[in-house]
N, C-alpha and C positions, 0 to 999 in steps of 0.2 A: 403725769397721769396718763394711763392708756385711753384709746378711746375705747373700751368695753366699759370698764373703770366710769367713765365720763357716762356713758350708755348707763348702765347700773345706777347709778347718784342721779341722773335726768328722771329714770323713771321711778324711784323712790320718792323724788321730789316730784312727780307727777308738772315735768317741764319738758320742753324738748333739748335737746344736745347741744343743739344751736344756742340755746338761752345759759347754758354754762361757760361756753366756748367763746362766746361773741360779747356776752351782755344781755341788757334788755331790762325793765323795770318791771320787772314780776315781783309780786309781792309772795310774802311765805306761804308755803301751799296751807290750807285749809285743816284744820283737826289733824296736825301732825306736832307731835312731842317731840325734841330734841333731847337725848338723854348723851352725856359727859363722863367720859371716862376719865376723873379729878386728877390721877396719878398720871395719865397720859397726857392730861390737857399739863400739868407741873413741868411734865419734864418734854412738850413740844419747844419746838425754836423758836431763839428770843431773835429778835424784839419783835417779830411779828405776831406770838400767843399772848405777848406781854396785856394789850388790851382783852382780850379774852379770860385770861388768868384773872386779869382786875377786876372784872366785870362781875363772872363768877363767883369770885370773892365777896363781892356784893352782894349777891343773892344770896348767896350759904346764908349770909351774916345778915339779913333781915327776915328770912326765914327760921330763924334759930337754928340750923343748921350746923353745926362744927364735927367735924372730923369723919364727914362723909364720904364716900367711893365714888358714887355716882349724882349727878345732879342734871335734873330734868328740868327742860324749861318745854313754855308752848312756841309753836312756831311763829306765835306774833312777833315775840320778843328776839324773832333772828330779828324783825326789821330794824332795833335799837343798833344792833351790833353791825349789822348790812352798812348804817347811814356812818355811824362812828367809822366804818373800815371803806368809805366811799364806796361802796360796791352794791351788788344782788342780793338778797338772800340765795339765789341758786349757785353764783359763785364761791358764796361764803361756806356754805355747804359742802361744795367742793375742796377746797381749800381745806376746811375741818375734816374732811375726811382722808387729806392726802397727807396731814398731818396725826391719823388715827387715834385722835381724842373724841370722835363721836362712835357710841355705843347705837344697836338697831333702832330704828325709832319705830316710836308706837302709834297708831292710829287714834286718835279719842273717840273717833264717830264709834269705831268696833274695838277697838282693843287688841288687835292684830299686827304683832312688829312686821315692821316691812324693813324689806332687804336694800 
């Protein structure tokens, strides 16, 4: 991942660069939507999407969800995924985006995708 790349996902995630790069126990930023691109999260690399794919899978399927494109979660729920994958939410972030299964995510407080 470049660091522009890194710079871009820090400030989306409203963290600094250092906290993608390094670590750090930032919790998920605030009124931010994760939204999943299903066909991309499918065919990212195994075995590291493998718990993400499961995961996923999960929520379609208690949300009555089936045979959806996109699936949106809030950004509390990176923390589920952060602790199963030992890591940050900003690392995981990272990660999901170097793997191009996350779609722009959306602001809750305004409704504004952010880049």
């Amino acid at each position: 991942m470049t660091t522009a790349a890194i710079e871009r996902v820090a400030e989306a995630l409203r963290v600094t660069p250092e906290v993608l790069m390094f670590g750090g126990r930032e919790t998920a930023p605030a009124g931010v939507r994760l939204s999943f691109d299903l066909a991309a999260v499918r065919a990212a690399p195994a075995p590291g999407a493998d718990p993400l794919r499961r995961w996923l899978m999960w929520v379609a399927a208690i949300r009555g969800d089936r045979g959806g494109r996109v699936l949106t979660v809030r950004g509390d729920d990176l923390r589920v995924l952060a602790i199963l994958h030992d890591t940050t939410p900003a690392v995981l972030i990272a990660t999901f985006t170097g793997w191009g299964v996350l779609l722009p995510s959306v602001d809750e407080d305004d409704g504004e995708a952010q880049q």
